[in-house]
C-alpha positions in Angstrom: -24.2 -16.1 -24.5 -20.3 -16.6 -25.0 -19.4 -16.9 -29.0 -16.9 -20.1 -29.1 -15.1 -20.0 -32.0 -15.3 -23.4 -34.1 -12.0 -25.4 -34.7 -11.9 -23.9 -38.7 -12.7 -20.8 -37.4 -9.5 -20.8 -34.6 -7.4 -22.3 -37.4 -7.9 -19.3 -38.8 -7.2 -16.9 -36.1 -4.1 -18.9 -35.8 -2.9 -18.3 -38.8 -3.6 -14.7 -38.5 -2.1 -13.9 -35.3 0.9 -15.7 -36.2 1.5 -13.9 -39.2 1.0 -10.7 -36.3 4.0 -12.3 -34.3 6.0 -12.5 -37.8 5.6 -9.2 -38.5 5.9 -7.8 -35.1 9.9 -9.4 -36.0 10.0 -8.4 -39.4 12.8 -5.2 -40.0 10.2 -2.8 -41.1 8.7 -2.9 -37.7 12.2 -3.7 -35.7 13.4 -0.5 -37.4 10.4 1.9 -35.9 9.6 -0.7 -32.5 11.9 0.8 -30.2 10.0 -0.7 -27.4 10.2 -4.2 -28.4 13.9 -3.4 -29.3 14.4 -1.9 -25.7 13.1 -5.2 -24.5 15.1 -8.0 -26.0 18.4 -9.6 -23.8 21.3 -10.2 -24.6 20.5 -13.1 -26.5 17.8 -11.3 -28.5 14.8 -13.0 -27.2 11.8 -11.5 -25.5 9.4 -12.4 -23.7 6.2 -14.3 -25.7 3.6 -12.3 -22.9 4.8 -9.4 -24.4 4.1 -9.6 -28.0 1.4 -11.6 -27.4 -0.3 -8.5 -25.7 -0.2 -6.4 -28.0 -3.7 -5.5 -29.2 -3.2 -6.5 -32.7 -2.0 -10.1 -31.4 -5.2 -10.2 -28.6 -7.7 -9.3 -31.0 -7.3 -12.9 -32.5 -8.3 -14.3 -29.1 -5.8 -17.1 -29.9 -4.9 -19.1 -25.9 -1.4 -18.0 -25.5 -0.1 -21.6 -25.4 -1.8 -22.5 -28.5 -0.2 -19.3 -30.2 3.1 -20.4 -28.7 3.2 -24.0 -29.8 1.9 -22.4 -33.8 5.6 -20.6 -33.6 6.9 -23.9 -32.9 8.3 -24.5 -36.7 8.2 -20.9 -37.6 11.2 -19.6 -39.9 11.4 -16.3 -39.4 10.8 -16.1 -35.6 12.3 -18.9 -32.9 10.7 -19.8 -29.5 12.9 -20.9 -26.6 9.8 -22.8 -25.1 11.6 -23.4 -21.5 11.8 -19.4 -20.8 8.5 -18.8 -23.4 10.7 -16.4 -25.2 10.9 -15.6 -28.8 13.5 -13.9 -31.2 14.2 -13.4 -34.7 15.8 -16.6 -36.6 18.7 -16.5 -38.3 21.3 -17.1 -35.0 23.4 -14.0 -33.2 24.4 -11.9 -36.1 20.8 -11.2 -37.6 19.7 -10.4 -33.9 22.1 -8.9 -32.9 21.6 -6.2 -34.9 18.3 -5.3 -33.0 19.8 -4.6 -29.8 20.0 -2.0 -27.9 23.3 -0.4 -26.2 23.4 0.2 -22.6 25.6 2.8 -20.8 28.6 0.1 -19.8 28.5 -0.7 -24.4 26.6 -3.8 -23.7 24.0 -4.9 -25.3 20.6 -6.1 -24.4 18.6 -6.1 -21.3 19.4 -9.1 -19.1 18.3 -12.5 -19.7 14.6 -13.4 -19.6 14.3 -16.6 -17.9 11.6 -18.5 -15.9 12.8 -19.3 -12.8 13.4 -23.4 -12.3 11.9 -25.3 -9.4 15.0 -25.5 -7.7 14.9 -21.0 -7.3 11.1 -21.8 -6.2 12.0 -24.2 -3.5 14.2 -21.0 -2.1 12.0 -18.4 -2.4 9.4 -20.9 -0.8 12.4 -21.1 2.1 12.0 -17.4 1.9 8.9 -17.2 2.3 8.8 -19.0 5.5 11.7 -17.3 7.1 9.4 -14.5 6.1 6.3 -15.6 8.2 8.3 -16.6 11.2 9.5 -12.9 11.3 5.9 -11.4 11.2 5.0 -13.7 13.7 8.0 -12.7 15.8 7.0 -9.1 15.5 3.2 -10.2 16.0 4.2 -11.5 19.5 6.8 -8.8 19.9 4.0 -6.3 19.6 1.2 -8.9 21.1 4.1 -8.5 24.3 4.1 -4.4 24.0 0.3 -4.4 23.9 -0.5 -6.9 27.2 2.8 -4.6 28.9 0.4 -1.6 28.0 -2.5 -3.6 29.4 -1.2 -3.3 32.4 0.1 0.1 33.0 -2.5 1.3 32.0 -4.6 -1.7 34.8 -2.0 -0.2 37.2 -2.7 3.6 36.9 -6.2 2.8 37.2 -5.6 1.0 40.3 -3.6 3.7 41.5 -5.8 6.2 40.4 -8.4 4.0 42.4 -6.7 4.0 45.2 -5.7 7.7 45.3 -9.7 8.7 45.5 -10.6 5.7 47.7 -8.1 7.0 49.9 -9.1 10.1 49.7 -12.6 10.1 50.4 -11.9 8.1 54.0 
């Protein structure tokens, strides 16, 4: 039997795993996460799936778009709900102070974004010009195989032929 926690009880775990997410952004862990700091873009955001994995986050059990809309009103950490990214309040200058520098003296990764419906419908387009290429090599290599078929039907009938005509 599956334990399904009551509403009190999930209220609860709520509350606990977003004080997890807080912390996860607070400076003493910013200053010793290098990972997390090695994962924010250039806007200082990050992806929600990520913190939201860490064990210390799962262990509440919390669904993730429950734990997302709890950081809705959040003051110390800000969700960009269209890209389900979060990042440190307080606008460029606190997190921009988190980032790290790449070899060209940028800073941050590139931007974290869901792609739009729009990039879908290509990759959809994609997708199809994709399948009509394996199928053109399917009956590229369907062609090759009957060819094969018969060479190899012909040396038989050669090789038929040669004892048939032998034997008279």
């Amino acid at each position: 039997m599956m334990y399904t926690p009551t509403t009190q009880e999930l209220a609860v775990f709520k509350k606990a795993a977003v004080d997890q997410v807080e912390y996860f952004f607070s400076t003493d862990e910013l200053v010793k996460n290098i990972f997390m700091r090695n994962q924010m873009d250039v806007e200082g955001y990050l992806p929600a799936a990520i913190v939201f994995n860490f064990p210390s986050v799962l262990s509440y059990c919390v669904p993730y778009d429950d734990l997302l809309e709890a950081l809705k009103d959040n003051k110390s950490v800000e969700v960009d709900f269209d890209n389900q990214c979060l990042r440190l309040q307080g606008g460029e200058e606190e997190y921009k102070k988190w980032l790290f520098p790449n070899e060209d003296g940028t800073l941050g990764c590139p931007k974290w974004f869901i792609p739009k419906e729009d990039v879908e419908d290509d990759s959809e387009a994609n997708s199809e010009a994709f399948h009509e290429l394996v199928e053109e090599k399917m009956d590229c290599d369907d062609a090759k195989i009957v060819e094969s078929e018969k060479e190899e039907k012909n040396v038989g009938d050669t090789a038929e032929e040669t004892v048939d005509g032998g034997s008279q």
